[in-house]
DSSP file (Angstrom, degrees, kcal/mol; ACC not computed):
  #  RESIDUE AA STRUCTURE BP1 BP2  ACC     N-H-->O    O-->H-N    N-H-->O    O-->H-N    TCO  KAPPA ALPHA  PHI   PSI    X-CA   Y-CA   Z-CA
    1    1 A X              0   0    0      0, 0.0     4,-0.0     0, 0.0     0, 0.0   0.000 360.0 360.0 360.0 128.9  -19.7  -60.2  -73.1
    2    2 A X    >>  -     0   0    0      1,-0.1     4,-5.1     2,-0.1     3,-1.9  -0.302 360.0-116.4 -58.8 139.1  -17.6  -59.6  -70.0
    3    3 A X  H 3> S+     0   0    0      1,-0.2     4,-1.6     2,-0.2    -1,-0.1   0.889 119.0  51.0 -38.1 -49.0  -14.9  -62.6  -69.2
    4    4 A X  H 3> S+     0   0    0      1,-0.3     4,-0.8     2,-0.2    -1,-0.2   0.493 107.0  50.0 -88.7  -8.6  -17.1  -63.2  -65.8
    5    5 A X  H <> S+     0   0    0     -3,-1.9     4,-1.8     2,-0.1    -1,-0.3   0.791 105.8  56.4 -87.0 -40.7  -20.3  -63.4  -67.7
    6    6 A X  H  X S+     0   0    0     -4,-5.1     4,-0.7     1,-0.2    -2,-0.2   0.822 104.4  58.8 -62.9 -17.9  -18.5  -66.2  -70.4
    7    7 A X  H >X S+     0   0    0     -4,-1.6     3,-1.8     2,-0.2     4,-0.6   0.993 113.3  36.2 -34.8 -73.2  -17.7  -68.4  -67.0
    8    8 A X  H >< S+     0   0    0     -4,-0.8     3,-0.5     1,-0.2    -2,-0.2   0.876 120.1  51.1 -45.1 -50.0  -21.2  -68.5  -66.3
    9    9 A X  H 3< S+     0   0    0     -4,-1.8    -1,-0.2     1,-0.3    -2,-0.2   0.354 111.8  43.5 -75.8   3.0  -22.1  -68.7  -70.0
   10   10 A X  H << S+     0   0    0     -3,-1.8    -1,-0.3    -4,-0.7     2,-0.2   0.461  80.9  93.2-140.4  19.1  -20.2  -71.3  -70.9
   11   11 A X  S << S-     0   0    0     -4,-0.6     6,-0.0    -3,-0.5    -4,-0.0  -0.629  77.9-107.5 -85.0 146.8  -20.1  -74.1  -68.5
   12   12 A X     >  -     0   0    0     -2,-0.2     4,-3.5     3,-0.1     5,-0.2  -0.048  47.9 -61.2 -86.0-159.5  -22.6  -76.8  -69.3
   13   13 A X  T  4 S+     0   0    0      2,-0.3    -1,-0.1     1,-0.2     0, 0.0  -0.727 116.3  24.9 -98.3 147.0  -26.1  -77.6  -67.4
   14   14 A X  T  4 S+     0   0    0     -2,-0.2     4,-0.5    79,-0.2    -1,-0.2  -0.846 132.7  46.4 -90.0  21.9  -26.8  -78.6  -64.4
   15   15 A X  T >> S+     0   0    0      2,-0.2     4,-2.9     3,-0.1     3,-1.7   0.960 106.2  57.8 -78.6 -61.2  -23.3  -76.7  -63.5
   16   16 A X  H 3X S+     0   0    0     -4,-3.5     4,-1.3     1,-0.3     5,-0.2   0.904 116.2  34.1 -57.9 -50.9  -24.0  -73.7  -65.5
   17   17 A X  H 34 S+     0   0    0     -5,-0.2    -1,-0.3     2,-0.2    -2,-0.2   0.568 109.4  60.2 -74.4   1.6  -27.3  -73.0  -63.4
   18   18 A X  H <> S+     0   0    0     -3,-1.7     4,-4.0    -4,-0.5     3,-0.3   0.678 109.1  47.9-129.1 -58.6  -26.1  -74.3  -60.1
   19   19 A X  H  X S+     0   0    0     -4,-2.9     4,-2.1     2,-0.2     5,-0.2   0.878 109.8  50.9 -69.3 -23.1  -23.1  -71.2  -60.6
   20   20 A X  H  X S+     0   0    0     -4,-1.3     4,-0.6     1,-0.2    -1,-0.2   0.730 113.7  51.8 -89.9  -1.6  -25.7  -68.1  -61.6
   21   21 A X  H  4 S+     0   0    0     -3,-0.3    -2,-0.2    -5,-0.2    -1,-0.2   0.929 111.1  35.6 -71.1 -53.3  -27.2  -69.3  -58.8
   22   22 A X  H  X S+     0   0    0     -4,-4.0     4,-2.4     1,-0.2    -2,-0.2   0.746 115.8  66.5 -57.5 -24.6  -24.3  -69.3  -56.3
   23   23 A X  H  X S+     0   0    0     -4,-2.1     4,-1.7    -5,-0.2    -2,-0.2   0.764 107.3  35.0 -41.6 -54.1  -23.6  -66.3  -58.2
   24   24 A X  H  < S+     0   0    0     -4,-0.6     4,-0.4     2,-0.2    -1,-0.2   0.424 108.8  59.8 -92.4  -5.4  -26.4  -64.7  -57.1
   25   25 A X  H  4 S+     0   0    0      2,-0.1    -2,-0.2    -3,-0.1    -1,-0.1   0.825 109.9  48.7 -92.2 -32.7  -26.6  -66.0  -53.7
   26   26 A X  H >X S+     0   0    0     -4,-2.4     3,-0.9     1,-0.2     4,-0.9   0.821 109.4  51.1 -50.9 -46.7  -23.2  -64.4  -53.2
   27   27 A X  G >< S+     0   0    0     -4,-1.7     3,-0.8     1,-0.3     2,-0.4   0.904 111.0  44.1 -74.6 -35.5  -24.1  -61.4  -54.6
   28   28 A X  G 34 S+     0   0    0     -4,-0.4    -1,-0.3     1,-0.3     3,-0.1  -0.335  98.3  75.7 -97.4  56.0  -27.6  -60.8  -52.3
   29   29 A X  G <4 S+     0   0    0     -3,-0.9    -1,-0.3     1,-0.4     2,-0.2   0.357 108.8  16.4 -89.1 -34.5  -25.8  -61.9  -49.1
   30   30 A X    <<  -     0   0    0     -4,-0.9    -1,-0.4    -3,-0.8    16,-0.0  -0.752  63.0-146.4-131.6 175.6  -23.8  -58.4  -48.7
   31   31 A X  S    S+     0   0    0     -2,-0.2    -1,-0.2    -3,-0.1    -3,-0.0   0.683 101.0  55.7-107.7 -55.1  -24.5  -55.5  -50.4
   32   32 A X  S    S+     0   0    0     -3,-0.1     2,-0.6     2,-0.1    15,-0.3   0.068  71.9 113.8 -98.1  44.3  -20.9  -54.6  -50.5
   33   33 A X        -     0   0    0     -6,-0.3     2,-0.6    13,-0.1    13,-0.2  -0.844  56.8-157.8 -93.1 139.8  -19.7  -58.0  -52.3
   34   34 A X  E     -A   45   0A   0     11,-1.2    11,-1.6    -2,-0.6     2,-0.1  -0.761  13.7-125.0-125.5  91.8  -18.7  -56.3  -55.3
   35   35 A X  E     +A   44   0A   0     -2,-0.6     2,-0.3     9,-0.2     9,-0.2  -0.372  41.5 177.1 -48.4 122.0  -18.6  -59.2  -58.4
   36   36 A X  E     -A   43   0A   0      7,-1.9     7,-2.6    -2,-0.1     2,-1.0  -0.964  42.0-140.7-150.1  99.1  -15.0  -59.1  -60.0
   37   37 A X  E     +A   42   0A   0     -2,-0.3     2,-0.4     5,-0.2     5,-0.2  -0.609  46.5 154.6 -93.6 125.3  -13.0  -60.8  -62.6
   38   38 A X        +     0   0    0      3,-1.9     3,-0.2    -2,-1.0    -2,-0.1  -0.945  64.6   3.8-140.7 149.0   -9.4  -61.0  -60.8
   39   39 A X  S    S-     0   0    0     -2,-0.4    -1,-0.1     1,-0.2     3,-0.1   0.428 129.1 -62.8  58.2  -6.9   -6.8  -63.5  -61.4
   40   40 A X  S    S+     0   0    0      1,-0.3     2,-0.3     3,-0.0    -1,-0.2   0.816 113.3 121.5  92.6  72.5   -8.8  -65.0  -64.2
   41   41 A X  S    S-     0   0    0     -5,-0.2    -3,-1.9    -3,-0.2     2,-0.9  -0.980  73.8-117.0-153.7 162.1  -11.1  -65.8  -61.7
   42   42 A X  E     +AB  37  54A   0     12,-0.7    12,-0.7    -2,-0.3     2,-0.3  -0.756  56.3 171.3 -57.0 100.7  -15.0  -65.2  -60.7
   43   43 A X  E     -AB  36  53A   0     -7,-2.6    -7,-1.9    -2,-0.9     2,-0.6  -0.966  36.1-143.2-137.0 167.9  -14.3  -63.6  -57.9
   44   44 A X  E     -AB  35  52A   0      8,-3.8     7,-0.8    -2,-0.3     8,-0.7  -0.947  22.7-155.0-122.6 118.2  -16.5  -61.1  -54.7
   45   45 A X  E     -AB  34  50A   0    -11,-1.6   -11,-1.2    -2,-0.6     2,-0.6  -0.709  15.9-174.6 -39.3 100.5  -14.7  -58.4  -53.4
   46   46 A X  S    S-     0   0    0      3,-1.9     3,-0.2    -2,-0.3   -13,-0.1  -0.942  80.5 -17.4-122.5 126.9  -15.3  -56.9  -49.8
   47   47 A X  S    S-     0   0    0     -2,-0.6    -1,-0.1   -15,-0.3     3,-0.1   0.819 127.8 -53.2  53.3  46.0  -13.3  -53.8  -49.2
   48   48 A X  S    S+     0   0    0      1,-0.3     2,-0.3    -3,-0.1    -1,-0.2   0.759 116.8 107.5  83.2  11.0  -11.1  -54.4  -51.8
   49   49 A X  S    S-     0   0    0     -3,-0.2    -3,-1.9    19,-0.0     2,-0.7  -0.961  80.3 -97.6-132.7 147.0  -10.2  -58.0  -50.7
   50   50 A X  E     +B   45   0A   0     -2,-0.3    -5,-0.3    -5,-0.2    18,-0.2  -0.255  37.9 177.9 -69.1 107.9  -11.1  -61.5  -52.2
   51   51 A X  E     -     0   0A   0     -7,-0.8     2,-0.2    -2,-0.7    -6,-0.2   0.692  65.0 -45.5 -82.5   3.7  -14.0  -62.5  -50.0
   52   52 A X  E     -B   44   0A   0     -8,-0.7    -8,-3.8    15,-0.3    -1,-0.3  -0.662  57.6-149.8 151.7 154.2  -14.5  -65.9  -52.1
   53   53 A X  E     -B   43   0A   0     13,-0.4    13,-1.1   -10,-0.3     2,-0.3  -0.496  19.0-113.1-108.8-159.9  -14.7  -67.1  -55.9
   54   54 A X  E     +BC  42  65A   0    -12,-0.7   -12,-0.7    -2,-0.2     2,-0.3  -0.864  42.6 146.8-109.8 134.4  -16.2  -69.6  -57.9
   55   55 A X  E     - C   0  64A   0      9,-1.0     9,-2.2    -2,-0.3     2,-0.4  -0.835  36.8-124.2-155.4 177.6  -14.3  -72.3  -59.6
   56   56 A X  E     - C   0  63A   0      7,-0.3     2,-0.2    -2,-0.3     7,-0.2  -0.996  24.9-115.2-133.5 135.2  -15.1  -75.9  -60.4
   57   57 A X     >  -     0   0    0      5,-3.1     4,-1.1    -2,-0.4     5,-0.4  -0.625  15.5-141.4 -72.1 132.1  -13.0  -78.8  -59.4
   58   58 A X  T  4 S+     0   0    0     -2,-0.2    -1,-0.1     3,-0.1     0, 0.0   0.652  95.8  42.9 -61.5 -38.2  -11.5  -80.6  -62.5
   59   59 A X  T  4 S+     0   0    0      3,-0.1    -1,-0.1     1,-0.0    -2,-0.0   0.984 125.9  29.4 -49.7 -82.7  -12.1  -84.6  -60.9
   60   60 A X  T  4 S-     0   0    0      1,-0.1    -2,-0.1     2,-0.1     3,-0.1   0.867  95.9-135.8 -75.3 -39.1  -15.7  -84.3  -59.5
   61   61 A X     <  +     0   0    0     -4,-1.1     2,-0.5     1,-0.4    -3,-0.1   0.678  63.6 139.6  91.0  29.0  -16.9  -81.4  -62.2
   62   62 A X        -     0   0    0     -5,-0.4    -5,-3.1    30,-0.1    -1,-0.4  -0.844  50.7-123.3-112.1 153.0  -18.4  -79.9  -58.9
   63   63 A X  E     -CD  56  91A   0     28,-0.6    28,-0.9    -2,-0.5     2,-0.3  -0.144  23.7-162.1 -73.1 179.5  -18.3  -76.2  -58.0
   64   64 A X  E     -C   55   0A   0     -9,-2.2    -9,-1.0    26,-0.2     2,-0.5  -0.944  24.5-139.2-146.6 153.5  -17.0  -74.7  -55.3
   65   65 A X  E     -C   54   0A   0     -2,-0.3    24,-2.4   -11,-0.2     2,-0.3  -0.969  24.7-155.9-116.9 124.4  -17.0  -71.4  -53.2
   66   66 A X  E     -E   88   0B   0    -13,-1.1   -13,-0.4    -2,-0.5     2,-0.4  -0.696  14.8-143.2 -89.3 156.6  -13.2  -70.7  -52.2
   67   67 A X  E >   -E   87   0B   0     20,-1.8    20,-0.6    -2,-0.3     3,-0.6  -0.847   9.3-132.7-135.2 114.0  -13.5  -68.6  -49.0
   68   68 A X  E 3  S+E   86   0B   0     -2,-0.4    18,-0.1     1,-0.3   -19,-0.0  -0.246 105.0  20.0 -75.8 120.5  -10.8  -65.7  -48.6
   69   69 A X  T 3  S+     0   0    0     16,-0.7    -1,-0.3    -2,-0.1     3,-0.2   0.704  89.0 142.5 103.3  14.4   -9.4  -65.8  -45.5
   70   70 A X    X   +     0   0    0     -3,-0.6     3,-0.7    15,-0.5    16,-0.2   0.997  57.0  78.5 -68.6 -65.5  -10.9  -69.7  -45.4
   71   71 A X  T 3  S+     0   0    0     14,-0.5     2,-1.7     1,-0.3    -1,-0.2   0.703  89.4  46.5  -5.6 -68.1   -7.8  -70.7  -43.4
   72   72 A X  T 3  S+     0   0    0     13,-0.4     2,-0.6    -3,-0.2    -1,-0.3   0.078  93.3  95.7 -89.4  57.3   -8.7  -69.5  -40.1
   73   73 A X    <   -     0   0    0     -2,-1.7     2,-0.4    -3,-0.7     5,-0.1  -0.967  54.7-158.7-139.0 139.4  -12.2  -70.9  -40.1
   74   74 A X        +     0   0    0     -2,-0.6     2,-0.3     3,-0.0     3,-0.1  -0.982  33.7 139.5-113.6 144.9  -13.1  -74.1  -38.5
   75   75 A X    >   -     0   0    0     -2,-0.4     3,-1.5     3,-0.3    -2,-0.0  -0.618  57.0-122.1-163.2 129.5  -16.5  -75.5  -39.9
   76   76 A X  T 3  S+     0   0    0     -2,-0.3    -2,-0.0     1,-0.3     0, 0.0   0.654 103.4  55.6 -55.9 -39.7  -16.7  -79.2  -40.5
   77   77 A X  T 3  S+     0   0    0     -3,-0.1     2,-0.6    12,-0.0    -1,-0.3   0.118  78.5  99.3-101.9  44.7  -17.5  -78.8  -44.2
   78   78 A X    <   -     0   0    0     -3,-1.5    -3,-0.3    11,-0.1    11,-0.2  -0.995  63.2-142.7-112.4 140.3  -14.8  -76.7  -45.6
   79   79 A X  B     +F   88   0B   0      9,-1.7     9,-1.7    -2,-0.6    -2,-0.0  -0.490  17.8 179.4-115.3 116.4  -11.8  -78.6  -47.5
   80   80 A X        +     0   0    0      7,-0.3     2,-0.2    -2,-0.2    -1,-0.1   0.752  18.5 168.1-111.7 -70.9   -8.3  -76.8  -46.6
   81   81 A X  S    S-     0   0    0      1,-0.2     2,-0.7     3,-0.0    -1,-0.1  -0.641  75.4 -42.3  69.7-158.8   -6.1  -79.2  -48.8
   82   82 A X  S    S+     0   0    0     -2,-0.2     2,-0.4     2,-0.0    -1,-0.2  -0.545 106.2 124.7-110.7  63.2   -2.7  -77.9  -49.2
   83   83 A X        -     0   0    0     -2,-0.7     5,-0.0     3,-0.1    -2,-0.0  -0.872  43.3-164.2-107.6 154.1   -4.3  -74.0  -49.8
   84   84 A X  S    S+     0   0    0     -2,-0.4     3,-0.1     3,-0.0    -1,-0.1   0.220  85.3  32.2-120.5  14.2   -2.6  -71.5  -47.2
   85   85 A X  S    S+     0   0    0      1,-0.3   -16,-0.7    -5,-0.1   -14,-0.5   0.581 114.4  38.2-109.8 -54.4   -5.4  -69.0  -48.0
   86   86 A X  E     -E   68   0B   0    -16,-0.2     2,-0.3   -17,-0.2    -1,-0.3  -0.440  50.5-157.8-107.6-176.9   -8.4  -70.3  -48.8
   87   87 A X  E     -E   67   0B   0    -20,-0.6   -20,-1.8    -2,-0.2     2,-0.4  -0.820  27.1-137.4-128.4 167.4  -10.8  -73.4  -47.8
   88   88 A X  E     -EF  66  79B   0     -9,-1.7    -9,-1.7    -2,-0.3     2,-0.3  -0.972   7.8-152.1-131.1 150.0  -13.2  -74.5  -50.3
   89   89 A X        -     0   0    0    -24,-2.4   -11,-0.1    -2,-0.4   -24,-0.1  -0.791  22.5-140.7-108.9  85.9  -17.0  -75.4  -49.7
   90   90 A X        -     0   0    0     -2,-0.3     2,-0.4   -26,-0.2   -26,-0.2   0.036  13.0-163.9 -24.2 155.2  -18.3  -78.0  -52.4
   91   91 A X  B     -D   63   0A   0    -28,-0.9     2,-0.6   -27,-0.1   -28,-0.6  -0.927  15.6-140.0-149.3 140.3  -21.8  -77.8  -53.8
   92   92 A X    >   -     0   0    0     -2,-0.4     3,-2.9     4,-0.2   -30,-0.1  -0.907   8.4-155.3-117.0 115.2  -23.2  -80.6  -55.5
   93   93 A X  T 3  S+     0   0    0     -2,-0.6   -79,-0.2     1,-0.3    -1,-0.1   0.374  89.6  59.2 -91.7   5.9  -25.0  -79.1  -58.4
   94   94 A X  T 3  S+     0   0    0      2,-0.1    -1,-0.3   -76,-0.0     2,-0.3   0.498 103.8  64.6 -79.2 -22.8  -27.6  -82.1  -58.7
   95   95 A X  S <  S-     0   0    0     -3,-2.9     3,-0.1     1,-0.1    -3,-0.0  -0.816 104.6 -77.2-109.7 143.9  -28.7  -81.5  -55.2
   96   96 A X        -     0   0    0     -2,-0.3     2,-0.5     1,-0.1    -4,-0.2  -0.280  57.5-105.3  -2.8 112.9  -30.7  -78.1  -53.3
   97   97 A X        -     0   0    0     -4,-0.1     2,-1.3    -6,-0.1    -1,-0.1  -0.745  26.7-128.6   5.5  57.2  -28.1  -75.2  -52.7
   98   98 A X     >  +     0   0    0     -2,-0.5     4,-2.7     1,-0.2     5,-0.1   0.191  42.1 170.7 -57.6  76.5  -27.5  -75.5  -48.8
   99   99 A X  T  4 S+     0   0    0     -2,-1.3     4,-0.2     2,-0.2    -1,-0.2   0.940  79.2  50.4 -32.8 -67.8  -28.2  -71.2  -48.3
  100  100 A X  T >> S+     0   0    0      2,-0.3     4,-3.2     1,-0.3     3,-2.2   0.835 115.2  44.4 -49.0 -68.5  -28.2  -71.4  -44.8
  101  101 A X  H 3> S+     0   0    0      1,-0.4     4,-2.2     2,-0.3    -1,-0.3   0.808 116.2  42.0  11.2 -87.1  -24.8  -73.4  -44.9
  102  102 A X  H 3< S+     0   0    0     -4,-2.7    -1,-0.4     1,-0.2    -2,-0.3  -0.032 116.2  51.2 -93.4  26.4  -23.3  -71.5  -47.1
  103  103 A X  H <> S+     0   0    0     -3,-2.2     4,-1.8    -4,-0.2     3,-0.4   0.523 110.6  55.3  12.0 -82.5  -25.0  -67.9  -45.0
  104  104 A X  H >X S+     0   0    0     -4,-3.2     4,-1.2     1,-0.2     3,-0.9   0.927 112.0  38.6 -55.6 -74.2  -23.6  -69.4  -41.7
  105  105 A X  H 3X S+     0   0    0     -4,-2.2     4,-3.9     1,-0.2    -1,-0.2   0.742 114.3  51.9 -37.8 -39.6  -20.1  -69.7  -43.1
  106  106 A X  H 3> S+     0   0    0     -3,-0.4     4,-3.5     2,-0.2    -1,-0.2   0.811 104.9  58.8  -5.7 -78.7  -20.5  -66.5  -44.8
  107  107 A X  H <X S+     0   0    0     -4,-1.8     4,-1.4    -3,-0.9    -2,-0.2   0.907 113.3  42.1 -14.4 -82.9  -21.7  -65.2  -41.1
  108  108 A X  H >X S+     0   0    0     -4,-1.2     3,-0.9     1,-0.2     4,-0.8   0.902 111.5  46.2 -66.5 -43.3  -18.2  -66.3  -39.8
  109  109 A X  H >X S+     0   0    0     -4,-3.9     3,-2.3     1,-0.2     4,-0.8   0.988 105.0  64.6 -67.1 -36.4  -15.6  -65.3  -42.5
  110  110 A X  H >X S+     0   0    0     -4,-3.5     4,-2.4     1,-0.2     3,-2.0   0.907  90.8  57.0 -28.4 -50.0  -17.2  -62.0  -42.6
  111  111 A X  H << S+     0   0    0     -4,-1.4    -1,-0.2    -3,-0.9    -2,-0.2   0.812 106.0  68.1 -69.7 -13.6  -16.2  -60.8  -38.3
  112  112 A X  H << S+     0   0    0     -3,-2.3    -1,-0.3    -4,-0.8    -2,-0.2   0.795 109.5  28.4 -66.0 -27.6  -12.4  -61.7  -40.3
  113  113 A X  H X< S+     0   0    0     -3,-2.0     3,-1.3    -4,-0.8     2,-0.5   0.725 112.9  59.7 -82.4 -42.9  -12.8  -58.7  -42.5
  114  114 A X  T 3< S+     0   0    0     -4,-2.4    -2,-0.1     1,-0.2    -3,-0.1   0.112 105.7  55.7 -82.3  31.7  -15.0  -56.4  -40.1
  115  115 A X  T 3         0   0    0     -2,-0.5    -1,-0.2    -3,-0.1    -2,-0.1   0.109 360.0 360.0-155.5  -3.9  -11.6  -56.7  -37.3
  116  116 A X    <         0   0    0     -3,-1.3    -2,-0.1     0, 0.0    -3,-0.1   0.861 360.0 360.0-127.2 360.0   -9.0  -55.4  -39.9
């Protein structure tokens, strides 16, 4: 088994379905997100650049979507913290998946990639 499957495979429930889920929501939003383990991390590629991971926060035990290039994005739920790259979006893996959400943010970091 690839490192990037044993993330998935070894995190417990309802975290462990809640990530092959974002996992897979990531993946069918672009055709060219290209799933990657880089840095010891889950992470989707477009054009050879981190367009977001997966992680889980160590406190809440909730996942996260980092979003590369999160910095210059304003969107009321993403969490800057003291990152100077990325922003993070929570997902609370007890609740519905916000798609649209996490699509419309998507949406925006994308025109950050398609302009360099």
């Amino acid at each position: 088994m690839k490192p990037i499957d044993h993330f998935y495979a070894d995190q417990q429930e309802p975290l462990k379905s809640c990530l092959w889920a974002l996992k897979g929501i990531i993946e069918n939003y672009h055709l060219q997100l290209e799933a990657r383990w880089y840095y010891r991390l889950p992470c989707f590629m477009y054009q050879n650049q981190i367009f977001c991971y997966l992680w889980v926060d160590r406190k809440t035990q909730f996942p996260y979507i980092a979003i590369g290039k999160g910095v210059q994005l304003d969107h009321p739920d993403l969490i800057q913290g003291n990152r100077t790259f990325t922003k993070l979006l929570f997902i609370d893996p007890n609740k519905d998946i916000p798609i649209e959400k996490i699509h419309n943010i998507f949406d925006r970091a994308m025109t950050l990639y398609d302009t360099d």
